[in-house]
BADO-438431 format. One record per residue (C-alpha): x, y, z; residue in three letters. Coordinates in steps of 0.001 Angstrom, whole numbers, padded with zeros to 6 digits, always signed. Layout:
BEGIN
XYZala;...
% end
This chain:
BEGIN
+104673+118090+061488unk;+107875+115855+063129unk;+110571+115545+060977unk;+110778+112229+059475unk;+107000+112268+058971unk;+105137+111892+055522unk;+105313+115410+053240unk;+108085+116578+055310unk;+111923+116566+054155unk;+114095+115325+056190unk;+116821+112318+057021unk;+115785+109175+056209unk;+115347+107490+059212unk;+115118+103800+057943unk;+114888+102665+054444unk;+111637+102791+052583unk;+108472+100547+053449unk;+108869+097235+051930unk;+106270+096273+048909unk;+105049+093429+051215unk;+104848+094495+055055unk;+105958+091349+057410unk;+102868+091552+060262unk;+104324+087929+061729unk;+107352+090112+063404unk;+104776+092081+065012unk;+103340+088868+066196unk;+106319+087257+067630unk;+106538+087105+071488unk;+108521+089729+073901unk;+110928+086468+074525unk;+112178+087260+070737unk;+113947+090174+071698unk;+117352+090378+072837unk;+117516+090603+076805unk;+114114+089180+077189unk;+114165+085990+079343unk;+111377+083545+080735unk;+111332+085631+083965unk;+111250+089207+082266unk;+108552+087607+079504unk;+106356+087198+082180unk;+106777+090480+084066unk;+106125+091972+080824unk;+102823+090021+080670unk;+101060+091393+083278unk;+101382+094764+081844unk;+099960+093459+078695unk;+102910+093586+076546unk;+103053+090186+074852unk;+104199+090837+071714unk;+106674+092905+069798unk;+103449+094871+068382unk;+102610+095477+072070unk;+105712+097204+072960unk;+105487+099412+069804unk;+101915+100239+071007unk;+102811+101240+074623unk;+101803+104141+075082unk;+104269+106858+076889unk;+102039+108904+079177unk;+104307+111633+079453unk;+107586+112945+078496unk;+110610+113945+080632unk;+110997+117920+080009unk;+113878+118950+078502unk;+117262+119552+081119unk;+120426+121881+079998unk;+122676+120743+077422unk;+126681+120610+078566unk;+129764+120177+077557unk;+131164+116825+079225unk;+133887+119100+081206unk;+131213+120981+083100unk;+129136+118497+083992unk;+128257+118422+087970unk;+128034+115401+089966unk;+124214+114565+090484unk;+122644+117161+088153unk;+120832+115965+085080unk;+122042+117348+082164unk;+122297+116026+078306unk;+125161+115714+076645unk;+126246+115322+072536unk;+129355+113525+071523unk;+131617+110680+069380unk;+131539+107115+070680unk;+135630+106187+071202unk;+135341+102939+072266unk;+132690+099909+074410unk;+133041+097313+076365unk;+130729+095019+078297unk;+130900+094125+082022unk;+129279+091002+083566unk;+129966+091406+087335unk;+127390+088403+088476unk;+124965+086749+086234unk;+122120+088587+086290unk;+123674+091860+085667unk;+125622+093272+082433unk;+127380+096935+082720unk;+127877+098561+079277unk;+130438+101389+079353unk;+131410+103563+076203unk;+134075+105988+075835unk;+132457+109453+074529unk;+134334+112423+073864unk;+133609+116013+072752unk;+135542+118910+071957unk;+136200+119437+075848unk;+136697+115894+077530unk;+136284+112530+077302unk;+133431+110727+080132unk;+132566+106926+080390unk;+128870+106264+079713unk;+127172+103793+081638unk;+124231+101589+080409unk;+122834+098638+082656unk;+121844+095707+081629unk;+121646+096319+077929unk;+124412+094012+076934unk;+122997+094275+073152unk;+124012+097982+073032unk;+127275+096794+072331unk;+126789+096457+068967unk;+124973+100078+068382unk;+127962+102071+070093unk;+130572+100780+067926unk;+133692+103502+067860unk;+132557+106701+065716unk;+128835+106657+066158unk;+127534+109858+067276unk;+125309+109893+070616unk;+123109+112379+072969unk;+123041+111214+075644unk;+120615+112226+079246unk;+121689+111167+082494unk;+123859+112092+085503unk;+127451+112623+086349unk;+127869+110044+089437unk;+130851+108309+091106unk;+131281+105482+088240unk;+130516+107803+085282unk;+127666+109394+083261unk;+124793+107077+083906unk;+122478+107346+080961unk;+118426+107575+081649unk;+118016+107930+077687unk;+119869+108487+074767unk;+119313+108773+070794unk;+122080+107385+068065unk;+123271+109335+065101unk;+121362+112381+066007unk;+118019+111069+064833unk;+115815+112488+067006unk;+116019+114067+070806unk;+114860+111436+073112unk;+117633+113065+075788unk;+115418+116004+076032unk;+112264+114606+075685unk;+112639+110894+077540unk;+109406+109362+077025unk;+107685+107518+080386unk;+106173+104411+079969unk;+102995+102589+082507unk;+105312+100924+084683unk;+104862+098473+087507unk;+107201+097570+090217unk;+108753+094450+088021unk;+109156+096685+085279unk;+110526+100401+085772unk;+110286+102781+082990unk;+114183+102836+082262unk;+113936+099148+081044unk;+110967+099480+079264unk;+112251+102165+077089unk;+115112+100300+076309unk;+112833+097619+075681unk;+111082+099847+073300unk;+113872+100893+071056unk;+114843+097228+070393unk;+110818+097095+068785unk;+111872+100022+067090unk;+113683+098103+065283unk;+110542+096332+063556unk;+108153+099641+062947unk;+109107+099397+059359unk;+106914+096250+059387unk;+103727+097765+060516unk;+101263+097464+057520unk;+099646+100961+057532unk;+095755+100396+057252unk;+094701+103580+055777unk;+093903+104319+052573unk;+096895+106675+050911unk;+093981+108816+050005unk;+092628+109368+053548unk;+096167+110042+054956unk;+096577+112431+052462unk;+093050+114453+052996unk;+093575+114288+056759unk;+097203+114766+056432unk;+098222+112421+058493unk;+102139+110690+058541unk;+103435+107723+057641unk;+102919+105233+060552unk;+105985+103983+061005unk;+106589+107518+061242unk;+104307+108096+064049unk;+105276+105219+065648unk;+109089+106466+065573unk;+107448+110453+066856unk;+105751+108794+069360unk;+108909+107147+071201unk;+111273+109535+069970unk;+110184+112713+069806unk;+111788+116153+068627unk;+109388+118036+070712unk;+105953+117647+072987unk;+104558+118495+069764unk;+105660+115887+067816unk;+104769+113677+070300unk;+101114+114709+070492unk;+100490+114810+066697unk;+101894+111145+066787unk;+099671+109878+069368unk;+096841+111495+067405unk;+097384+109483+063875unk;+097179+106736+065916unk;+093886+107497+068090unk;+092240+108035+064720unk;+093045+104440+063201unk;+091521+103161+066763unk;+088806+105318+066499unk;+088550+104439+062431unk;+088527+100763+062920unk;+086010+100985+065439unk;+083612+103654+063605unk;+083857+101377+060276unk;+082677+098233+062474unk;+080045+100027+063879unk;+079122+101751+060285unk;+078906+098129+059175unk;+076903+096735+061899unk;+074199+099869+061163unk;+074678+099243+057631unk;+073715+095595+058335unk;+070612+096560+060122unk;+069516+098905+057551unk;+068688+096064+055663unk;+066550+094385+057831unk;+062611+096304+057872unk;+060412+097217+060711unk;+056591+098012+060933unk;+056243+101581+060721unk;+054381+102276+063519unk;+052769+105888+061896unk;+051562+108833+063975unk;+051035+109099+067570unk;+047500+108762+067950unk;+044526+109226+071000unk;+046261+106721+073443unk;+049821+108246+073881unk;+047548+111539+073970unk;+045323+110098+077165unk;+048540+108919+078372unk;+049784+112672+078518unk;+046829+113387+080395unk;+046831+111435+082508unk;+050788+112088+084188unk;+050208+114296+086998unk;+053366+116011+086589unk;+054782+118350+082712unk;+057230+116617+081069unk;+060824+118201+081037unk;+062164+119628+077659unk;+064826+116762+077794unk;+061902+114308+077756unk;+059596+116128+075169unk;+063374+116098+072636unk;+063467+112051+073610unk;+059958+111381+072539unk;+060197+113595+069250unk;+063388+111862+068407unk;+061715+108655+069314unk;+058459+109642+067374unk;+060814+109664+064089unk;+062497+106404+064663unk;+059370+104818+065008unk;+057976+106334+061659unk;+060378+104338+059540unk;+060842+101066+058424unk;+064402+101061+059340unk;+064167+099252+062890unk;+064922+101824+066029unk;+068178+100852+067521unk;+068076+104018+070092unk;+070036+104595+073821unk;+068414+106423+075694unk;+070624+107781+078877unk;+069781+109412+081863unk;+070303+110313+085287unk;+068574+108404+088429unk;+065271+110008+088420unk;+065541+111747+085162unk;+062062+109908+084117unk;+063425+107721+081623unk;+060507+104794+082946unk;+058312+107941+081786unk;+059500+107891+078033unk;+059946+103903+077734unk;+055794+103303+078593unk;+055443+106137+075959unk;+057191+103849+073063unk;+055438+100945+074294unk;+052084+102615+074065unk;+053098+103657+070611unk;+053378+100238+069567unk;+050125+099069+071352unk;+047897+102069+069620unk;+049772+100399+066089unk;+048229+097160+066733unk;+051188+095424+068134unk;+052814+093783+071698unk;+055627+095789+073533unk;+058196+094522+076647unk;+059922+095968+078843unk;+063296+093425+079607unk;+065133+094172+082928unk;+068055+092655+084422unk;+066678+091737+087977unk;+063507+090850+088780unk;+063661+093695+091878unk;+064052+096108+088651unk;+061562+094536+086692unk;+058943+094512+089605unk;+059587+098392+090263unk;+059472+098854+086040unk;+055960+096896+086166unk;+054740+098602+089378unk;+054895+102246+088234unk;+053561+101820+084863unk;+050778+099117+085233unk;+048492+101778+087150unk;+049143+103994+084030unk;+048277+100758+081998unk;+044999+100041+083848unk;+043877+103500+083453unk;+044256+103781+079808unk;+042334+099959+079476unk;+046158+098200+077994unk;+046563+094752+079323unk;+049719+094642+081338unk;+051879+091902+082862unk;+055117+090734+084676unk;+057286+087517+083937unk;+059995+086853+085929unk;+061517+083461+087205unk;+059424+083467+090147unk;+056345+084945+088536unk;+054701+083492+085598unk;+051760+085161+084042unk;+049128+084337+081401unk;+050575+086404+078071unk;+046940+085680+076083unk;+045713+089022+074949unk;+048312+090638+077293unk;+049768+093835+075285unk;+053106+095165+077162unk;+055116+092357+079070unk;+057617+093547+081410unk;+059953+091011+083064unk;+063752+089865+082946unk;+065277+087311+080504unk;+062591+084524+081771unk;+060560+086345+078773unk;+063055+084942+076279unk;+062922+081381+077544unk;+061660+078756+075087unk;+057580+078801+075072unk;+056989+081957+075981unk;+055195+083833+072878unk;+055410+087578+073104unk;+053565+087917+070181unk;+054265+090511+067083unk;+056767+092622+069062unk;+056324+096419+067826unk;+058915+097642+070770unk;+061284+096286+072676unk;+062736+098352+075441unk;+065989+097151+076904unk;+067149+098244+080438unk;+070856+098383+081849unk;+071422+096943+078361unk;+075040+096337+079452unk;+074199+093747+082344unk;+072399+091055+079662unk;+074556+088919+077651unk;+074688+089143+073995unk;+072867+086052+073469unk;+069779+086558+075623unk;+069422+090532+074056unk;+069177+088796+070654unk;+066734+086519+071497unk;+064312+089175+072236unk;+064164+090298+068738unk;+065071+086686+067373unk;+063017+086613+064167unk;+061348+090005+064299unk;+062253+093593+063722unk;+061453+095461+066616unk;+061747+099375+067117unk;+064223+098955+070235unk;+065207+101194+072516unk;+068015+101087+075267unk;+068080+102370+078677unk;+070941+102903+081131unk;+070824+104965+084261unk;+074935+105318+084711unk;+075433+108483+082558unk;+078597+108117+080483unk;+080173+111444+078512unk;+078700+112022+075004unk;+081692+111246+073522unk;+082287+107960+074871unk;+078664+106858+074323unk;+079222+107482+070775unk;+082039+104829+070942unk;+081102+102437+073273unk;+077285+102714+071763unk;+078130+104039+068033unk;+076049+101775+066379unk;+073148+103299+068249unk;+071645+106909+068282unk;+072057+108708+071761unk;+069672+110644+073338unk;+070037+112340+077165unk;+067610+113253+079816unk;+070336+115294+081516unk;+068190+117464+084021unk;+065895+116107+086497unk;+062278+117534+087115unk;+061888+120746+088284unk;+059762+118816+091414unk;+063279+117077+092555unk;+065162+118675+094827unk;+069179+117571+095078unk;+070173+115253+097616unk;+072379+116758+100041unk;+075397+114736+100483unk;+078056+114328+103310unk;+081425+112799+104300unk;+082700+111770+107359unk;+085413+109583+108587unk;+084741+106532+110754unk;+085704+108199+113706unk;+082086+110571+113479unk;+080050+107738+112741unk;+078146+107894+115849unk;+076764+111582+114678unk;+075311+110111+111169unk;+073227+107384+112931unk;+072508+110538+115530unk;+070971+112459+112239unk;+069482+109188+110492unk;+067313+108745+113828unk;+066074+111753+113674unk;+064613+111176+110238unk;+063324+107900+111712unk;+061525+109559+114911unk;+059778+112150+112151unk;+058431+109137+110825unk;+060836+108818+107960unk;+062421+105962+106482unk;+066139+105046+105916unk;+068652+102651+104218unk;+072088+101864+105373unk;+074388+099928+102978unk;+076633+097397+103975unk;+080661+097842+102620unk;+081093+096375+099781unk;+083092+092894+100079unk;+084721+091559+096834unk;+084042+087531+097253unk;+080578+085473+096505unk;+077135+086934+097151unk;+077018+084275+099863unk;+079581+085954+102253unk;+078615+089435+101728unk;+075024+087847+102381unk;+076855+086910+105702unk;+078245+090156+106318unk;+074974+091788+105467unk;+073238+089555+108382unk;+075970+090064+110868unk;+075970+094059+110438unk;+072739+093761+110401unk;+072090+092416+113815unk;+074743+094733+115593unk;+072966+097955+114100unk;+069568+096053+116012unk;+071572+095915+119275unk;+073424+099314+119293unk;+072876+102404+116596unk;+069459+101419+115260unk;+067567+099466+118840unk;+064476+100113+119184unk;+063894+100794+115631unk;+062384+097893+112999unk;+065244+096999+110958unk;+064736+094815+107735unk;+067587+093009+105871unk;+067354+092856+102337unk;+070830+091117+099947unk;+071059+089245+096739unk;+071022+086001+098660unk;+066790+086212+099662unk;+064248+084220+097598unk;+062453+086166+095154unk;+059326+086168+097538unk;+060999+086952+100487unk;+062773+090364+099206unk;+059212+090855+097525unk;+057390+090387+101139unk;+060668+092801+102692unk;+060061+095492+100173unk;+056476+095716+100794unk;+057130+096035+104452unk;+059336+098684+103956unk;+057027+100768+101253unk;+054018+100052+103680unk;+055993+101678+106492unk;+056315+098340+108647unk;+059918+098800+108517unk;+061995+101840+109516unk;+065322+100642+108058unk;+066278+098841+105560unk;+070074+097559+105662unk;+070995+096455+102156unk;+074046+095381+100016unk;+074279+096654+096788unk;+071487+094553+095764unk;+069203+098397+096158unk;+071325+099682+093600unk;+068591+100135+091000unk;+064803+099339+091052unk;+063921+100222+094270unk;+061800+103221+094884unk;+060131+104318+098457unk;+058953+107670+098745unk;+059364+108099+102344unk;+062960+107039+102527unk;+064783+110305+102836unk;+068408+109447+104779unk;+070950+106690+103251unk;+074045+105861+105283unk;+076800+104021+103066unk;+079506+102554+105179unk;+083104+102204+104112unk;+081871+104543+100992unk;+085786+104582+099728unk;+085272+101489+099137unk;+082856+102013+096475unk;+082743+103239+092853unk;+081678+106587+091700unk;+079765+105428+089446unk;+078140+103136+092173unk;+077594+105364+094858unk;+075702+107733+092709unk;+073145+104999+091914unk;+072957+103754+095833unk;+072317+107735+096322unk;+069559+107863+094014unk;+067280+105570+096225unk;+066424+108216+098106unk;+065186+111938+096979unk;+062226+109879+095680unk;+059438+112187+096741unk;+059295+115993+097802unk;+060805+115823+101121unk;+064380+117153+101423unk;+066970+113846+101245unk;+070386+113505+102155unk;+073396+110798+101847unk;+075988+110452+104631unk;+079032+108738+102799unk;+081193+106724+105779unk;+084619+106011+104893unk;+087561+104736+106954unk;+090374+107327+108412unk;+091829+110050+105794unk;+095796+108394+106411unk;+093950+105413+105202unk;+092698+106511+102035unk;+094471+106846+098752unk;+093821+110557+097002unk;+091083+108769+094382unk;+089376+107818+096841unk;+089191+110850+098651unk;+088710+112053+095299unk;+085798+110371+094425unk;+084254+110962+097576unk;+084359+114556+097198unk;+082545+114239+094120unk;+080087+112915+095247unk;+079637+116237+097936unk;+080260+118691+095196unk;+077514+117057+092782unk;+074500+115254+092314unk;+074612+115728+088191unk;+075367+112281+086965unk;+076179+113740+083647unk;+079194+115612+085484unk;+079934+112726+087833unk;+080784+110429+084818unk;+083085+113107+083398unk;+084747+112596+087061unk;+084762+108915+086472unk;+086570+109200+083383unk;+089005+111320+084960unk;+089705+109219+087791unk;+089352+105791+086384unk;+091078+106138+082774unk;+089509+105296+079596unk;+090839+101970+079659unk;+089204+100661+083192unk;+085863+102558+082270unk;+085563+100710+079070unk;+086668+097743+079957unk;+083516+097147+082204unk;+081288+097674+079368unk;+082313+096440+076246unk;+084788+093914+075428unk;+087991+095115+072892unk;+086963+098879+073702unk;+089909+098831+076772unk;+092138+097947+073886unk;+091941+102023+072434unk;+095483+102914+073968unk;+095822+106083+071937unk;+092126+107804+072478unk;+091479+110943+075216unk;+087810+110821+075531unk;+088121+114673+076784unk;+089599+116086+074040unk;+089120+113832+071465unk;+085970+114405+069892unk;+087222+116407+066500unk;+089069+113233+066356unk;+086224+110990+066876unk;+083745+112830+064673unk;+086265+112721+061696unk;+086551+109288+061938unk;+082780+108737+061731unk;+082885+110833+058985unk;+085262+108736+057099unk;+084175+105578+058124unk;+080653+105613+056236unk;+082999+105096+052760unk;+084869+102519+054449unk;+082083+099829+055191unk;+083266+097780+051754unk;+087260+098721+051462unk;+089214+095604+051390unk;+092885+095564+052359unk;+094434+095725+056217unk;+092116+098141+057387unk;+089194+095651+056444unk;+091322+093148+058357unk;+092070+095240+061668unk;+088026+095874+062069unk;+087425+092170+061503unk;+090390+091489+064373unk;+088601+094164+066337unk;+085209+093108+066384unk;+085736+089259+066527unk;+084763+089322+070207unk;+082882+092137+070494unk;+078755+092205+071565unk;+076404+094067+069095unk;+074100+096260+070844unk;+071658+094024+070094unk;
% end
C-alpha cells in the first residue's frame, strides 16, 4: 500500500480527519482558489472542472516516468533531470500583468540554482527559506524551470509527474498546479464507506487516495489509488441499482407457469434449429416468467442473432397463460418489420395479432400481441391484462413513455438492444436488469465481407455494386452522415440521390428513402424495394434498424469515417439477410485526411463482423466516458472505472452493495445525488 495510506505507518501528511467533514469547500467554485480568475474559471469549465471537488476528482491519465536524480552542479542544459534541496530564499516577478515569475534560491551540498515557477504567484508563501523541495524540470538559460515538484519530501511527484486531460486553454502544467492548491481541501472529503467495508476490502483512507492519486510514490501507488476510488463509483451505483431491484421485488407479477402446447407448435413450426445462445435465453426466460417477481430482463444481441425469434417466444408464453403481450419499438419502420416477421408465425398458430403506430390504428378487441411504437401508450388505447411487455432499443424511449407501458400492471418485461455492449458495462449501465447474450449468429449466416477504400477508388465500388445489380441483386448506398436537422440531410439525401441517377447508378431504378417521408410513403418505397421494383435504395441512416430485404446483398456507405462504429455495424447488418454471400464497401475520404480513430474504426470494421468484439473496439476507441454518456445519464460521471479490467472491481461492489440498500450516512447521500437524474430501466 502508499505510504500515508490507512494501516500503513508513515509521516503524517496532514492532521487527522475532522469529527465533522466540511463538504461546502468541496462545493465552492474553481474562482475560490488562488490564481483562478473569470477568464481561467471559464476555461476550466469546459473541461468540467467547476468546483474544488472537481479538480480533486480529475483524473491523471498517466504519469511522467521517472528521469535521473542530480546534484544541482551537474545538471546539463536541456536535459530533464530531478533534483533535492533547501529553499534559501523567493521572490516574485510581475514583468506585465498577466504574467507572475516565481524564483527560489535552492541549494544542495554542491551548488546553489534559481528555480523558476510561472505564474504561481501563491507559491510564495510555500517556499519560504528552509523548506525542503524536489524538484523536476530543466536546466535552461534563466534557471531550473520546474515541470513538478513536491514540498518537505512528502511524496515523489518529480519522478512520477502526474498528466492531467488537457485542452488547448488549459495545459497540463497549470492544471497540476491547479491541483495541489485542491489538495489543500482533501482533508474535507467525507469518506462514504462504512469503516467496516474499508477494513474487509482493505481499502485507504480517502483523503489518502486522493493525496496517492496526485502524488504518487510509485505507478503503484498510483493505481491502487485510482482503484479505492473506482469502487465507491462503482458502490454508489451498484447500491442504487440494488435498491431499484429491491423496490421491484415488492411489486408481484402473474406467474405465467409452464410452457405449454403453443410455444411447442411454435417450435415446430420455425423452419430453421435454434442456436444454443437462443435455447440458454429462453430457459433463462422460462424461469423469470415462473415467478411472481416481475421479469425485468435485457436481452442483447448481435444484428441477426434472432433476438425477434426469442421476443414472439415470451409473448406466446403470456398468450398460452391467458393474457395480452406487446411488442414496443422506437420507429414505426422497426415496428412494421417487428410485426411483419412474426404475424405469419401468429396466423399460423390461430393468435390474433396487430400493429399500432401513429399512422396505423388497429382494432385491439380480442387482439392478443400488439406490436407498435409509443402510439400504444397514448391515452385510450387499452392493451388489456399485459402478461409481457417486450421493449426494443430500450435506450431510444424516454423514461416516461417506458413507464407508461407497465403503468398500473406488473408485466414480465423484457429488453432488447441490437448494439452489443461488453458484459461488464451492461452490468453497469443495465445493473438493475439480468443480462442475457445471443453472441453467435446462426450457423445459416454467412459473414459479410467488408471493404475500405478511399474516395479516390470510388468508381471501382459502384463498378462491383452493379454487378450485383445486373445478377439481379439488390443494393443500398448510404448517404454521409450530416450533423444538422433531418430536414437538410433529407436535402442532401435527394440531391445525392439524383446525381447517382445521372452518373454511377443510370439506368438502374433508384429509390430514396430518409427520415423526412410520410409514414405511407417510406411504407409504399419499402415495398417496392422488397418486391424487387427497385434496384437501389439510397438511404440516410434512417435503414439503420428494421429493415430487412433478402435480396439486398451489396451496401455502399459513403464518407464511412464519418460514422460511428457502433453505427456502421448496424447500417452493415441490412444486408447478409438471406443465404447469398453479402459484402459492405466502406467509402471514406483520403488517408492524410483522416485522424488514426478513424482509420481505426474503419479497420474494425474489415477485421470483424462480431458485434460482441466490435463494442470491445468501441470502448477502446471512444472511452468509457463518451460511450456512456449516450446511454444513460450520470453514468459519464464514473471518472475512476476501466471497463476492461475492472470487473473484480465491479463484482465486489455488487457484492457489497446488497447490505447497503438501508445504510444511512454519506454513502446513502452520494447514491441519492447519483441517481437524482438518472432513468430506471423501466
Amino acid at each position: 500500500m502508499p505510504r500515508g495510506f490507512a494501516g500503513e505507518e508513515g509521516p503524517e501528511v496532514w492532521p487527522r480527519l475532522r469529527a465533522s467533514p466540511r463538504p461546502d469547500a468541496l462545493e465552492q467554485p474553481v474562482s475560490s482558489l488562488r490564481s483562478v480568475g473569470p477568464a481561467l474559471s471559464k476555461r476550466l469549465g469546459k473541461l468540467g472542472l467547476r468546483t474544488v471537488g472537481d479538480l480533486l476528482r480529475h483524473r491523471p491519465h498517466r504519469y511522467e516516468a521517472a528521469v535521473p536524480e542530480r546534484r544541482i552542479a551537474d545538471l546539463m542544459a536541456g536535459e530533464e533531470a530531478a533534483i533535492a534541496g533547501e529553499v534559501r530564499g523567493v521572490s516574485v516577478r510581475r514583468p506585465r500583468r498577466n504574467l507572475a515569475i516565481v524564483q527560489a534560491r535552492v541549494a544542495d551540498e554542491s551548488d546553489e540554482i534559481t528555480a523558476v515557477w510561472f505564474n504561481q504567484a501563491w507559491l510564495q508563501e510555500k517556499l519560504q527559506p528552509g523548506t525542503r523541495v524536489r524538484l523536476r524540470g530543466k536546466l535552461e538559460r534563466n534557471g531550473f524551470q520546474v515541470r513538478s515538484y513536491d514540498l518537505n519530501g512528502v511524496s515523489a511527484t518529480a519522478d512520477f509527474a502526474p498528466v492531467y486531460p488537457a485542452s488547448e486553454e488549459v495545459t497540463p502544467k497549470r492544471l497540476r498546479g491547479l491541483v495541489e492548491l485542491a489538495l489543500d481541501h482533501a482533508r474535507d472529503l467525507p469518506d462514504p464507506l462504512p469503516a467496516g467495508l474499508k477494513a474487509a476490502e482493505r481499502l485507504p483512507l480517502l483523503p489518502d487516495a486522493l493525496l496517492a492519486l496526485h502524488r504518487p510514490r510509485s505507478l503503484e501507488d498510483g493505481e491502487e489509488a485510482r482503484r479505492r476510488l473506482a469502487f465507491d463509483e462503482l458502490l454508489v451505483l451498484q447500491v442504487g441499482l440494488a435498491r431499484a431491484r429491491a423496490g421491484r421485488e415488492q411489486a408481484r407479477a402473474r406467474p405465467l407457469g409452464e410452457a405449454g402446447d403453443l410455444v411447442a407448435r411454435y417450435r415446430e413450426l420455425l423452419p430453421f434449429e435454434l442456436t444454443l445462445d437462443q435455447e440458454q435465453a429462453i430457459a433463462e426466460i422460462d424461469r423469470d416468467l415462473g415467478g411472481e417477481a416481475p421479469m425485468q430482463r435485457l436481452l442483447q444481441g448481435d444484428v441477426g442473432s434472432g433476438k425477434t425469434v426469442v421476443a414472439l417466444y415470451a409473448l406466446l408464453r403470456a398468450v398460452e397463460a391467458g393474457f395480452a403481450g406487446a411488442l414496443m419499438a422506437p420507429t414505426e419502420t422497426l415496428a412494421e418489420q417487428h410485426f411483419l416477421t412474426i404475424e405469419p408465425w401468429c396466423a399460423e398458430l390461430g393468435v390474433r395479432a396487430a400493429l399500432l403506430t401513429g399512422s396505423v390504428k388497429s382494432e385491439l378487441e380480442g387482439v392478443q400481441i400488439v406490436v407498435g411504437t409509443h402510439a400504444m401508450i397514448q391515452e385510450g388505447v387499452d392493451l388489456g391484462e399485459l402478461g409481457v411487455a417486450v421493449v426494443d432499443e430500450q435506450h431510444r424511449f424516454g423514461v416516461e413513455q417506458r413507464r407508461a407501458l407497465v403503468e398500473g400492471r406488473a408485466p414480465h418485461v423484457l429488453h432488447m438492444t441490437a448494439t452489443p455492449i461488453p458484459r461488464t458495462l451492461a452490468l453497469t449501465l443495465y445493473g438493475d436488469l439480468s443480462v442475457t447474450e445471443i453472441a453467435h449468429l446462426p450457423a445459416s449466416r454467412k459473414p459479410i465481407v467488408t471493404s475500405w477504400v478511399t474516395a479516390e477508388r470510388s468508381s471501382a465500388a459502384y463498378t462491383r455494386l452493379r454487378k450485383h445489380l445486373d445478377a439481379r441483386r439488390q443494393a443500398y448506398v448510404v448517404c454521409p452522415l450530416i450533423e444538422e436537422s433531418g430536414t437538410s440531410m433529407a436535402r442532401a439525401a435527394e440531391a445525392e440521390a439524383e446525381r447517382l441517377r445521372r452518373a454511377e447508378l443510370k439506368g438502374y431504378r433508384v429509390g430514396l428513402l430518409h427520415g423526412r417521408l410520410r409514414p405511407a410513403e417510406r411504407r409504399k418505397l419499402m415495398a417496392r424495394f422488397k418486391a424487387g421494383e427497385l434496384d437501389v435504395l439510397v438511404a440516410t441512416t434512417v435503414i439503420e434498424v428494421g429493415v430487412d430485404v433478402p435480396n439486398a446483398t451489396i451496401m455502399i456507405v459513403q464518407e464511412a469515417d464519418r460514422f460511428g462504429l457502433a453505427q456502421l455495424h448496424q447500417l452493415r447488418g441490412r444486408v447478409g439477410r438471406g443465404a447469398e454471400q453479402s459484402y459492405c464497401l466502406l467509402i471514406s475520404r483520403a488517408h492524410e485526411e483522416l485522424t488514426d480513430d478513424a482509420k481505426a474504426r474503419l479497420q474494425a470494421l474489415v477485421d470483424s463482423t462480431d458485434g460482441f468484439e466490435l463494442a470491445e473496439k468501441d470502448l477502446e476507441l471512444r472511452g468509457e466516458g463518451q460511450l456512456l454518456g449516450t446511454r444513460q445519464s450520470g453514468l459519464s460521471d464514473l471518472r475512476f472505472v476501466h471497463w476492461r479490467r475492472d470487473r473484480p472491481l465491479l463484482e465486489r461492489a455488487r457484492a457489497a452493495a446488497e447490505g447497503l440498500v438501508d445504510y444511512e450516512g454519506p454513502l446513502a447521500e452520494e447514491v441519492d445525488r447519483a441517481f437524482a437524474d438518472r432513468e430506471p430501466a423501466v
